[in-house]
C-alpha positions in Angstrom: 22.6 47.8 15.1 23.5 44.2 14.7 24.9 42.6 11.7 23.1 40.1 10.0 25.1 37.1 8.8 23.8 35.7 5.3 25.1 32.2 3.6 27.6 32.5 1.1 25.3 32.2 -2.4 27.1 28.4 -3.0 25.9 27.0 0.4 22.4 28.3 -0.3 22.1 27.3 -3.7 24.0 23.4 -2.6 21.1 23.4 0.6 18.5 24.0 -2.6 19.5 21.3 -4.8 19.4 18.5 -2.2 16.1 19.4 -1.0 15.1 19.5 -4.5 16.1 16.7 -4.9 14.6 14.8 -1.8 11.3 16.3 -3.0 11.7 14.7 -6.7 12.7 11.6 -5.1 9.3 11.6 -2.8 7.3 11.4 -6.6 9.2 8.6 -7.8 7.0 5.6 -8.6 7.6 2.5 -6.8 7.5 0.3 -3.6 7.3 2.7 -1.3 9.9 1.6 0.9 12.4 1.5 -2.0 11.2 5.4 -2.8 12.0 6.5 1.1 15.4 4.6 1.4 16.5 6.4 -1.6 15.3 9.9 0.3 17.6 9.6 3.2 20.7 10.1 1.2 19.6 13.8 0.2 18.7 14.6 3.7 22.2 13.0 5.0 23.9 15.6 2.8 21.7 18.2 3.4 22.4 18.0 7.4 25.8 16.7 7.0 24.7 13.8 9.0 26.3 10.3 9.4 23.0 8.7 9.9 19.1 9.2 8.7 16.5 7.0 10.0 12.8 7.7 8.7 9.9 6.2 11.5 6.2 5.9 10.7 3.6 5.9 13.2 1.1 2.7 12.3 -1.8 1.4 14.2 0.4 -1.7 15.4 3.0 0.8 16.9 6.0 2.9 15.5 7.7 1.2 12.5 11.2 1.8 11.1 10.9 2.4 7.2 14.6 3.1 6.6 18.1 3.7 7.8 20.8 5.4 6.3 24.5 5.3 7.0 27.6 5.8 6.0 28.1 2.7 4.9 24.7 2.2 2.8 21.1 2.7 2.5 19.3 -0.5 4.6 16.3 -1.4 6.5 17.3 -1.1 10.0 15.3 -1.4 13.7 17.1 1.9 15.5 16.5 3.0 18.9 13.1 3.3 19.6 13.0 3.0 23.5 10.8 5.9 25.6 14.3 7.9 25.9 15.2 7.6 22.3 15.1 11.2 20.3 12.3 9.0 17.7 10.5 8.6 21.1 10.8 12.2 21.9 10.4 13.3 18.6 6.8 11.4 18.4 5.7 11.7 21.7 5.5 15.8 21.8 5.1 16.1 18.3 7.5 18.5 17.6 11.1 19.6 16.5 13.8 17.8 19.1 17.5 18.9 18.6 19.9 16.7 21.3 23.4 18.7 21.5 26.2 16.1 22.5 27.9 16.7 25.4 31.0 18.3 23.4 29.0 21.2 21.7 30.3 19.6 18.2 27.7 17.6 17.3 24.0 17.5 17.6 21.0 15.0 16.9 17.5 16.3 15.4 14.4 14.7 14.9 11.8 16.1 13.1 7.8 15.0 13.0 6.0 14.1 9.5 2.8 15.5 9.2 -0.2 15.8 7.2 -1.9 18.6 8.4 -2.2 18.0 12.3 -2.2 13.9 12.1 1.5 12.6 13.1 2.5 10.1 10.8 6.3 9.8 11.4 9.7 11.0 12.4 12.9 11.6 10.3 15.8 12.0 13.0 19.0 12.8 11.6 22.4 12.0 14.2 26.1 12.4 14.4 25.4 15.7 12.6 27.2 19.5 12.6 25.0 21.6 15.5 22.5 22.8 12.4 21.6 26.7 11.8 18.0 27.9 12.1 18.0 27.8 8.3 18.8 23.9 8.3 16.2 23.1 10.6 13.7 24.9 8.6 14.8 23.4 5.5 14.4 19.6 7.0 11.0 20.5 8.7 10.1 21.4 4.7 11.4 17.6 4.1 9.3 16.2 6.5 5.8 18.1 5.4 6.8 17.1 2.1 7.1 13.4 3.5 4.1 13.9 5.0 2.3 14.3 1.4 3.5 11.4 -0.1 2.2 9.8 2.8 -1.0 11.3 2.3 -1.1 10.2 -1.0 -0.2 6.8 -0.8 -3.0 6.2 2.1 -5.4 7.7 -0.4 -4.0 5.5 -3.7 -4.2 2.4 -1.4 -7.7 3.2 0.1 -9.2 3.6 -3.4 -8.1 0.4 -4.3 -9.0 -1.6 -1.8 -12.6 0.2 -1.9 -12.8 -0.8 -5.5 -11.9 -4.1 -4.3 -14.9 -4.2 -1.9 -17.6 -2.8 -4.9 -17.0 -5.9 -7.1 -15.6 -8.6 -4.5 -18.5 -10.5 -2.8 -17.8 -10.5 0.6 -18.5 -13.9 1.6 -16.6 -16.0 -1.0 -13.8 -13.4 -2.2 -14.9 -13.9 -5.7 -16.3 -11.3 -8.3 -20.0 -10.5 -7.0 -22.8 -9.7 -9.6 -22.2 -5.9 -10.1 -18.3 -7.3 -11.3 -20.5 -10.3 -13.6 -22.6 -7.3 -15.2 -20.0 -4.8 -15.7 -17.4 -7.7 -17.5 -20.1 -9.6 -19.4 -21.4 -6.0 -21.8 -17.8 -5.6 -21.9 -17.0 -8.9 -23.2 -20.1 -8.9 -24.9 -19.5 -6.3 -27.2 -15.9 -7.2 -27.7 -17.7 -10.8 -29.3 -20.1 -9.2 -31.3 -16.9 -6.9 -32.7 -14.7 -10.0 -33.4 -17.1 -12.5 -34.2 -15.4 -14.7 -31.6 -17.8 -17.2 -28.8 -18.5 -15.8 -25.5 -19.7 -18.8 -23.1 -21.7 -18.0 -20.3 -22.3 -20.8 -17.3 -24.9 -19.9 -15.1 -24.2 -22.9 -12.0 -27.0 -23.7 -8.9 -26.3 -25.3 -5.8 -29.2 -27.8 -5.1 -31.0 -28.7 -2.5 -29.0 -25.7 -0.8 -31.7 -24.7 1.6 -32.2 -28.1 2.7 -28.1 -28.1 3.4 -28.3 -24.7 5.6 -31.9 -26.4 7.8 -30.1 -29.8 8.3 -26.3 -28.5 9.4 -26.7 -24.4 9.9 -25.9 -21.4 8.3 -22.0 -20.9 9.3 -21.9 -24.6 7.5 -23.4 -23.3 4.6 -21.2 -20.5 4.0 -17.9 -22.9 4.1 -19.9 -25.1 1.5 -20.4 -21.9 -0.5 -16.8 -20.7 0.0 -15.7 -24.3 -0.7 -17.5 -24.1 -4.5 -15.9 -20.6 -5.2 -13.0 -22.0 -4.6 -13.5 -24.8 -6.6 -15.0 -22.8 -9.5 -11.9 -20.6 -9.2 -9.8 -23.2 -9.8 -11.7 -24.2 -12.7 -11.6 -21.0 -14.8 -7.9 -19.8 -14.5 -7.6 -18.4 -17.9 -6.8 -14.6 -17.0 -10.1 -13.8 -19.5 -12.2 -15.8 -17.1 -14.5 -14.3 -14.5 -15.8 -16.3 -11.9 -18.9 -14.7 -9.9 -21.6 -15.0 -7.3 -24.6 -14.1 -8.9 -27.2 -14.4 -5.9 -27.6 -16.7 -3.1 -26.4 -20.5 -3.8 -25.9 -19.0 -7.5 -22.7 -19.1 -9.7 -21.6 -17.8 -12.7 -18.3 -17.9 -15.1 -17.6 -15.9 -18.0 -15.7 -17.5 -20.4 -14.9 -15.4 -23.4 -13.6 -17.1 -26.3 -14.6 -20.5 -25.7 -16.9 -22.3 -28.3 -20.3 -24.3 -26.9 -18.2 -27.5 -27.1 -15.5 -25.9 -24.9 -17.3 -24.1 -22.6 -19.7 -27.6 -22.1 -16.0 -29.3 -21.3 -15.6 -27.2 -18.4 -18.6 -26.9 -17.4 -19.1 -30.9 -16.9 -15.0 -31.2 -15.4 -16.5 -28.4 -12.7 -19.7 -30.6 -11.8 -17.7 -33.3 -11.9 -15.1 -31.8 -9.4 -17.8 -30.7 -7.5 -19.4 -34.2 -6.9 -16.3 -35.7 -5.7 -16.5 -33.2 -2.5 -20.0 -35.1 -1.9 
């Protein structure tokens, strides 16, 4: 028989709490790299460790996130050279521990996952040689990691595909399906209030003779060119500024009057003209 050594109660509860709270930490909202510099702190205490540094594998190569030291939290560039634990660590996917050459002290890197994609690392150095217990409980970090991770690829993926439904690709302004959706909206918000809603439906002329004479990658920069211009002219933040189809514009201008709306509408040809 062999006797089984068991963690006084204190350690176990103490071991708890940090990873408790690395894990509320992870659903803080916020700049991401503000929410994972606050993380390494828990997981310095957890492992005892004098330095935490948190790598995340990109399509442009590994990326530092955050370091953690004793003296502060701070963005750092650590050692990411082929022999470097992080370079271990990502390399064979998998848990690294680095003894030092004393037996006292010990370096461990642990992957961040999402199911069986690598995203990252979270090594942890100048730290007690950790218990099988320790390593389990920072390998629960790093899955947990992994999830916001997850998550935050998803929230930013989302947006920028809502982006693409209602941006038109060509001259990074609202595109019809954006017009339509804002203008019933702001339609029925007029009708409510009794307030104006002015409409400017804009056509560029003579546009196909344009794209015959000088091409069609010059007519896109002239189309570009009178976004932009349009933009500039409707900067209220109730504007909308679309492409409605071809050499066709639009801007929705709730709130302004027939008068008002014709004042913008003839300072936007007029801007427009001096581009010849």
């Amino acid at each position: 028989m062999h006797a089984v050594s068991r963690l006084p109660r204190s350690t176990i509860w103490h071991r708890a709490a940090l990873v408790r709270n690395f894990v509320e930490l992870l659903s803080t909202q916020g700049s991401a790299g503000d929410v994972w510099l606050m993380c390494c702190q828990p997981l310095a205490l957890l492992m005892d460790a004098r330095l935490v540094s948190i790598v995340f594998r990109t399509e442009e190569g590994d990326r530092v996130v955050c370091q953690w030291s004793e003296g502060g939290a701070k963005a750092a560039s650590p050692d990411l050279s082929p022999q470097s634990l992080t370079a271990e660590v990502l390399n064979n996917n998998t848990t690294v521990i680095r003894e030092a050459a004393n037996h006292e002290s010990a370096a461990i890197g642990v992957p961040i996952r999402f199911g069986t994609t690598l995203l990252g690392a979270i090594c942890v150095e100048d730290a007690p040689i950790p218990d099988r217990e320790l390593i389990t409980l920072l390998e629960s970090c790093a899955l947990s990691a992994g999830a916001r991770v997850n998550t935050d690829a998803m929230v930013d993926n989302t947006a920028r595909y809502e982006r693409l439904a209602f941006t038109d690709g060509l001259t990074g302004i609202a595109n019809r399906r954006r017009f339509d959706e804002t203008l019933a909206v702001e339609w029925s918000r007029a009708a409510r209030s009794g307030l104006a809603l002015t409409v400017l439906m804009m056509d560029i002329d003579h546009f196909k003779l344009y794209n015959d004479s000088y091409g069609h990658p010059a007519g896109d920069l002239c189309l570009q060119h009178i976004a932009n211009l349009i933009r500039d002219s409707t900067r209220r933040s109730s504007d909308l500024c679309a492409r409605y189809g071809g050499e066709e514009f639009v801007a929705l201008l709730p709130g302004l009057d027939l008068a008002g709306g014709t004042r913008v509408a003839e300072a936007l040809k007029a801007s427009i003209a001096e581009q010849n």
